[in-house]
C-alpha positions in Angstrom: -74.9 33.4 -60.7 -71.0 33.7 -60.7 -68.8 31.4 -61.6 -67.4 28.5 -59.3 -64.0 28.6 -57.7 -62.6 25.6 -57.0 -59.3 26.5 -54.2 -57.4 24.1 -52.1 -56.4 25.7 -48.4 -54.0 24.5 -45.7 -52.9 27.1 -42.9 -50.3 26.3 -40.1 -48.7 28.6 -36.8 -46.6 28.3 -34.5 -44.9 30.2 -31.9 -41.5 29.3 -32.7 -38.4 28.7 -30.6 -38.0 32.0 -29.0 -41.5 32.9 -27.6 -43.8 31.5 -24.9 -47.0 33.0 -26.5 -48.3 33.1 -30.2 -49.5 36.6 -31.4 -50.3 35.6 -34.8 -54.2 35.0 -35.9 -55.1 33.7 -39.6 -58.1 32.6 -41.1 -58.4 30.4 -44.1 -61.8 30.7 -46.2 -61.7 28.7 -49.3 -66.0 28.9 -49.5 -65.7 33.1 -50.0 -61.8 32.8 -51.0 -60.7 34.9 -48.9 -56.9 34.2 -46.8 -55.5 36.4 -44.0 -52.4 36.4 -41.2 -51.9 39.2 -38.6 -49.3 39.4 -36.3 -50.2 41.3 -33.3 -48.1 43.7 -32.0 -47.7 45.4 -28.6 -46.6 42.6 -26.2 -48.8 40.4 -23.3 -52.2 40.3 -24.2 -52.1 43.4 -26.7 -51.0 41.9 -29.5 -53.2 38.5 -29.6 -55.9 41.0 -28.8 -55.1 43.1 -32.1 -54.3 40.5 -35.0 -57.5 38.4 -33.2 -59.9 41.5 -33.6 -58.4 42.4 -37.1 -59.1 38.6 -38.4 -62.4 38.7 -37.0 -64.0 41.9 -38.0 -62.9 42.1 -42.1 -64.2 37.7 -41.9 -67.6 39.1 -40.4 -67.1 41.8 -43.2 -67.3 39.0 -45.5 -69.4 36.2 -44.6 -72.1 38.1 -42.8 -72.6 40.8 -45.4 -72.8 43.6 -43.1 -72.4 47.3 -44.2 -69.2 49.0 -44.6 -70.7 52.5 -43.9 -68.5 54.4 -46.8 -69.1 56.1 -49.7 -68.1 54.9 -52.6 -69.9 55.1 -56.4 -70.4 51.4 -56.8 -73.3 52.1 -59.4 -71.0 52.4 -61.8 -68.6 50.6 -60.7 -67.4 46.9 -62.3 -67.5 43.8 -59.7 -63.6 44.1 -59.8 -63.6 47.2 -58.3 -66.2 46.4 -55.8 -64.4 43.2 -54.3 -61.2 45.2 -54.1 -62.7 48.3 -52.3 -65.1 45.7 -50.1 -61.6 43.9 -48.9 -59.7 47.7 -48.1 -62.7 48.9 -46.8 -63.3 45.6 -44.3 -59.5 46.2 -43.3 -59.7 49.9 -42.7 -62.8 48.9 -40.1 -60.7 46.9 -38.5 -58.4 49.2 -37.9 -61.3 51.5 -36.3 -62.0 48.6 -33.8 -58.9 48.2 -32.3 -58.0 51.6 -32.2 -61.2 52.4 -30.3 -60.9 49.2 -28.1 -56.8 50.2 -27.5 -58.1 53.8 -26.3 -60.9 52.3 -23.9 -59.4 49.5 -22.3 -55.9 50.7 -20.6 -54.6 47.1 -20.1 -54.2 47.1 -24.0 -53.3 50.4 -24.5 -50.9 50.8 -27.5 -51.6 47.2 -29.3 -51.7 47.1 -33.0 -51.3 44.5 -35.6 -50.1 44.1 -39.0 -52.0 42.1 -41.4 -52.3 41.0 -44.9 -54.6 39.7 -46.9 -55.7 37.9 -50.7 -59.5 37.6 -51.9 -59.6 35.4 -54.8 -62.3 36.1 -57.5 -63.0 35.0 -61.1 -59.8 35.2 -62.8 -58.7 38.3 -59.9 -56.5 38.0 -57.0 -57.6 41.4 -54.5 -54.5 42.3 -52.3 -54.5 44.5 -48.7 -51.6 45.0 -46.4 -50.4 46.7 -43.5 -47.3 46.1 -41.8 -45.0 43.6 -43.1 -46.9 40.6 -43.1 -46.2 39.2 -46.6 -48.4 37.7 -49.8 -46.5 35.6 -52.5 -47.6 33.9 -55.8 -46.2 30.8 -56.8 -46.3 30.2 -60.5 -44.6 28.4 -62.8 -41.6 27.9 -60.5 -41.4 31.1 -59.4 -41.8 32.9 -56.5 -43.2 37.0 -56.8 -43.7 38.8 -53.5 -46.9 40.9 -54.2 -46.5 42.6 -51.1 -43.7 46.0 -50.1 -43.3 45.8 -46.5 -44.1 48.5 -44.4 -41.0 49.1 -42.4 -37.9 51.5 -41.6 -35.7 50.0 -44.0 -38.3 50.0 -47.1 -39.5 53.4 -46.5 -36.1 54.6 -46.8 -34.7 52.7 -49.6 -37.1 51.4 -51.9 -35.0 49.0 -54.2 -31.6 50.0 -53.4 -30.2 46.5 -52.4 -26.2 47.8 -51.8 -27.4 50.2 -49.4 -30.7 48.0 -47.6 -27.4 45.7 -47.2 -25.4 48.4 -45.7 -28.5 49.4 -43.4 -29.2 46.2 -42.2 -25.6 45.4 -41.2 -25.1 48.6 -39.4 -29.1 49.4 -37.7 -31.1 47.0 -35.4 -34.0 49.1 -36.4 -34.1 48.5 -40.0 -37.1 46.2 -39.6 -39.1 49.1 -37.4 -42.8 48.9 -38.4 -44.2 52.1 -40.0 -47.7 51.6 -40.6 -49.9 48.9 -38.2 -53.9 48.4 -37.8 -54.9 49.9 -34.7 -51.6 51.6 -34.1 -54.2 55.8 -35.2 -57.2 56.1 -35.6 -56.4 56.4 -39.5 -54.3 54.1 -41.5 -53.2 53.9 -45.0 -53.9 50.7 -46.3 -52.2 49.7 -49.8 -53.5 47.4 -52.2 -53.1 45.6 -55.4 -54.9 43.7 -58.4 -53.2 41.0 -60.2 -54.7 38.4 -62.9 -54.4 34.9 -61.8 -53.8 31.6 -63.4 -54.9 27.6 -62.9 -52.0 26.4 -60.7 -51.0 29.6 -58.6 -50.6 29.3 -55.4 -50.7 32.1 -52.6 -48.9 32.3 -49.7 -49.9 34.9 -46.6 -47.5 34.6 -44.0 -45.8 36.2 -41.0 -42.2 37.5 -40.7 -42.1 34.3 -38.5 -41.4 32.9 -41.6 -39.9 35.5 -44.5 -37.6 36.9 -42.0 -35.1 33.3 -41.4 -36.0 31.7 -44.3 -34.8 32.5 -47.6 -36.9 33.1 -50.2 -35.3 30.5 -52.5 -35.8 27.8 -49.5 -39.9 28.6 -49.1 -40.2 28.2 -53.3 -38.3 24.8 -53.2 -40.8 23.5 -50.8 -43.8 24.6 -52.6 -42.6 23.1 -56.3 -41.5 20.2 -53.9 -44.5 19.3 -52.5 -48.1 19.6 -54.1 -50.1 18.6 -50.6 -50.5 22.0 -49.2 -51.0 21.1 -45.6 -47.3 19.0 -45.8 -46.0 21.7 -47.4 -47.3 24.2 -44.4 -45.9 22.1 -41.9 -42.4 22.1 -43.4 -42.5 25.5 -43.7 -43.5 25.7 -39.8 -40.1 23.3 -39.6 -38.1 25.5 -41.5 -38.6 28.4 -39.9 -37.9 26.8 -36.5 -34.7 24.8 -38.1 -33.4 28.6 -38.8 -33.9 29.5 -35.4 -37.7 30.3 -35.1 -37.2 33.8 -33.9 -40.4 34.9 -34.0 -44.1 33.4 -34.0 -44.2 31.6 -37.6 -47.8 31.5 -39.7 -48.4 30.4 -43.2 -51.6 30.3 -45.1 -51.7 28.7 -48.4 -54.8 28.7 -51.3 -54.0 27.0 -54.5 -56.7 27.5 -57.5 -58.2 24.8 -59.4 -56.4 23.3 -62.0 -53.3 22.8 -61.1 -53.6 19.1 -61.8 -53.5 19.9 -65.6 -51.1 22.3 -65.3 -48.8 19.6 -63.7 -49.3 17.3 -66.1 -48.1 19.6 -68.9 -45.3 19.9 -66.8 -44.8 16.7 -66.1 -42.3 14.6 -68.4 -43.7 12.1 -70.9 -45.2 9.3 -69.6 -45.5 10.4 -66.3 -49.3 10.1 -64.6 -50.8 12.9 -63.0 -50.7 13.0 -59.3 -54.7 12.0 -57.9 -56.3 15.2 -56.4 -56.3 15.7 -52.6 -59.0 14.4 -50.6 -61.7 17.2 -49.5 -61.7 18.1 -46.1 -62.6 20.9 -43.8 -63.5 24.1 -45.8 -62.6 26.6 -42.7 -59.8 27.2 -40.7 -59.5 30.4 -38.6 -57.7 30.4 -35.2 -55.4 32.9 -33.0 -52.6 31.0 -31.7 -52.5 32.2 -28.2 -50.9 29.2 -26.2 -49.3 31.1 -23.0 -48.6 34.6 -22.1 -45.0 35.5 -22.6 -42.9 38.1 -23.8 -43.7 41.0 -25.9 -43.4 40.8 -29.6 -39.7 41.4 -31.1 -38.4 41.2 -27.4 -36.7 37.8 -27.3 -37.3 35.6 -24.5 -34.4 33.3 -23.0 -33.7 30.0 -25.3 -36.5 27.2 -24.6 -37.8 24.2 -25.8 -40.8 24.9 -27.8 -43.8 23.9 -26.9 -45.4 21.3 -28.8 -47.1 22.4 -32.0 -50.8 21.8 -31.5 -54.2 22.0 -34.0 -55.5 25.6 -34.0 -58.8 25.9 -32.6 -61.6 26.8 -34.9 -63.5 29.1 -34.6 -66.7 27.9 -36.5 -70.0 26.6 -34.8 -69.5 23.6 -33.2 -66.1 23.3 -34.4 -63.1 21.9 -31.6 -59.6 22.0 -32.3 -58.8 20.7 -35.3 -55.2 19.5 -37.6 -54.0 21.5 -39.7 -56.9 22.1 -43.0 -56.3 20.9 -46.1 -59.3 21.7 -48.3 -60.9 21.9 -52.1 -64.0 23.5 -52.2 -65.8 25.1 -55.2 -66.4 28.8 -53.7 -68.6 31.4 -55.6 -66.6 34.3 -56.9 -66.7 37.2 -54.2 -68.8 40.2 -54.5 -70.7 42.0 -52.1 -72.0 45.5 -52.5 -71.5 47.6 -49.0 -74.4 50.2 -48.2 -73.4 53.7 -49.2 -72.9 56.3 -46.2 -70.7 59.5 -45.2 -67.0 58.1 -44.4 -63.3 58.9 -44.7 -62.4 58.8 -48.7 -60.4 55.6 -49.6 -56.9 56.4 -50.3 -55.1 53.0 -52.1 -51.8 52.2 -53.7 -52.0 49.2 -56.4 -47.9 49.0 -57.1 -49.2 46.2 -59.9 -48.0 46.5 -63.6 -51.3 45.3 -64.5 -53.4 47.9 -63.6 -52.7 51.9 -63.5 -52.7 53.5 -60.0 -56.1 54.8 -58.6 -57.2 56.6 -56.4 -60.9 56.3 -54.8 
């Protein structure tokens, strides 16, 4: 029996001010803790397509338990490792998918998706990203991107911030995606461990939101404002207050505790804030409202359409508000069937752990 994680979830998108159709797809799994965003790429119905298909296939990864078909040495391996590799592996297969569907089907032809994604276990926080979708931790005040996005600009100039400046000022490609699921048959898929704490909260999110909202804004709201599924929505607000340039997706998971950890916080006197209410444990939608213009190609100024509930996509389930949720979910491991397969290649930028290679 593993130990119980209790997580609070809220998740929120939006196609912004500048687009007719949403290209994003999340999902929000408290019950295997698991919380994922991908913003399709490739225009019309190629992108929806892509960051729909990559949601989908590393979920059924997840809850369904099916077999990843790799190799890997998982007899002697610890239930860290394994619920790191499951997560790359479930990513790397959804890569396979689209790339195979992309080359069959010639009215998507091309489409690819970024996406990025947390798995929380006991006392571990399990990382995977492609593209420049985004994870953050909130802790103690302060906000810590976990993820480097894959783009021109970072490729180019790691942590130089007088030149990124000088770049960014002088190239409209600077944000160029380098590395997308779907976009080759292979893709290299980087990851990360970190130790987590009672209190933090992750953030997954598109470049809907990181890209016209400053970092500094998006950590104000979530010290602000303790209900995650208010503090999504202003988020959402935010991003369309700055312009909304893009679609615009946020997925939040706080972990249990966080109700002592504000009262330490809390000045003298001061009574502790009453837990939120359970609701809903799932929420997993693709926002595909109309179809519009391709992705990064901006449409002609418009009123927005009205943001609507994102349409579940459990049994039974109709479209819903955005979730807010706290469910006690078991710690995740699942052990995928050995067979022959590429061999994993990951990059774990974390100070907490040494770099490995699988």
């Amino acid at each position: 029996m593993y130990p119980q994680l209790a997580i609070e979830a809220a998740a929120q998108s939006d196609v912004g001010r500048r687009r007719s159709h949403n290209e994003d797809s999340f999902a929000a799994l408290p019950c295997v803790g698991l919380f994922m965003v991908a913003d399709g790429l490739g225009g019309n119905a190629g992108g929806e397509v892509a960051s729909r298909m990559a949601i989908e296939v590393v979920k059924g990864c997840f809850e369904e338990g099916e077999d990843l078909e790799e190799t890997w040495p998982y007899g002697t391996a610890t239930p860290h490792d394994r619920d790191e590799v499951r997560l790359v592996l479930s990513v790397r297969r959804a890569n396979r998918a689209i790339y195979e569907a992309s080359q069959r089907q010639e009215e998507v032809r091309g489409m690819a998706t970024t996406f990025a994604g947390v798995l929380l276990g006991a006392g571990m926080a399990y990382i995977a990203h492609v593209g420049d979708s985004r994870v953050y931790r909130m802790r103690g005040g302060r906000l810590e991107r976990l993820t480097r996005d894959h783009t021109l600009l970072e490729e180019l100039l790691g942590d130089s911030d007088g030149a990124r400046e000088a770049v960014q000022a002088l190239s409209n490609r600077a944000r160029t995606i380098t590395r997308a699921l779907g976009a080759d048959e292979n893709v290299d898929i980087e990851s990360r461990v970190e130790a987590t704490a009672p209190g933090d909260i992750f953030l997954v999110c598109s470049d809907g939101l990181w890209g016209p909202v400053p970092e500094r804004r998006i950590a104000g709201i979530l010290e602000a404002h303790r209900d995650l599924g208010f503090a999504a929505e202003l988020l959402i607000d935010l991003a369309n207050e700055h312009g909304g340039p893009d679609n615009v997706t946020c997925v939040l998971a706080r972990l249990g505790g966080e109700a002592a950890a504000h009262a330490e916080r809390a000045p003298a006197g001061t009574a502790p804030e009453a837990p939120a209410e359970r609701a809903a444990p799932v929420v997993t939608a693709d926002r595909n409202e109309a179809s519009g213009a391709a992705r990064r190609r901006p449409a002609p100024e418009a009123q927005p359409p009205k943001r609507q509930a994102s349409p579940a996509t459990a049994p039974d389930a109709t479209a819903q508000a955005p979730v807010a949720s706290a469910v006690s979910a078991p710690a995740p491991l699942a052990s995928p069937a050995a067979g022959a397969a590429e061999p994993l290649s990951t990059s774990k930028p974390s100070a907490m752990q040494p770099k490995r290679k699988f």
